[in-house]
N, C-alpha and C positions, 0 to 999 in steps of 0.2 A: 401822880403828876406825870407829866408829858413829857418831861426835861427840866433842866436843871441850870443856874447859872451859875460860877464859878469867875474866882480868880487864878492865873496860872501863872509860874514861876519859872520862866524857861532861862538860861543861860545870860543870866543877870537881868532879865529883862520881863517886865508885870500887862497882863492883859485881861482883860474880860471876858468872859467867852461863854457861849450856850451850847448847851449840849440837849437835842431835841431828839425824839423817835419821829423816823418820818414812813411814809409804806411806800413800793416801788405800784409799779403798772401789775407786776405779777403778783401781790400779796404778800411779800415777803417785808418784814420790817429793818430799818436800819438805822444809826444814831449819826445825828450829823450834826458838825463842827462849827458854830458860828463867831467869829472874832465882832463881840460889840464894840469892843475899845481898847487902842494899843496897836500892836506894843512897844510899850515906852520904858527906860534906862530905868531901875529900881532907885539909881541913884540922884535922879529926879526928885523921890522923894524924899530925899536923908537930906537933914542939915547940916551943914561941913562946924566942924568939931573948931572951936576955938584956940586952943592950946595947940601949938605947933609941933609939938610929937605927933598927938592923936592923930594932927591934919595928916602929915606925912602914912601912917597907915592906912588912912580914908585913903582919902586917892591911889594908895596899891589895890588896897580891896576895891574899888569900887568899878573896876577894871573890869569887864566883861567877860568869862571863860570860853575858850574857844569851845564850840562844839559844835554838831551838824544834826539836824533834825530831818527826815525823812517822813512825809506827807502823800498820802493817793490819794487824787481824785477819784470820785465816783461819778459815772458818766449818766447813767441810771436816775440820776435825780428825778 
């Protein structure tokens, strides 16, 4: 196969995403990054919990973790 689609689980948050081999001008090959869909709060999909303890821990959890992702474009496309 050529690539691959996937689901990706970044810092509470759900997307789609393709991962393809593509070739430059020079011959050389490289894998690139495509967001089909997202991304969207995981918590989107969860249904809040009825009983009013559980509730109280959902919505701690469902709290986003800070974090910082680091991304390079490729100008080469």
């Amino acid at each position: 196969p050529r690539g691959i689609a996937c689901l990706e689980l970044i810092c509470g948050n759900i997307s789609l995403v393709s991962w393809r081999t593509h070739t430059r001008k020079d011959g050389s090959l490289y894998v690139k990054r495509t967001v089909l869909q997202g991304p969207e709060p995981i918590a989107t999909y969860l249904d809040p919990p009825t009983d009013t303890r559980r509730r109280r821990r959902w919505i701690w959890r469902r709290q986003p973790p800070t974090c910082t992702i680091e991304t390079t474009e490729d100008s080469d496309e």
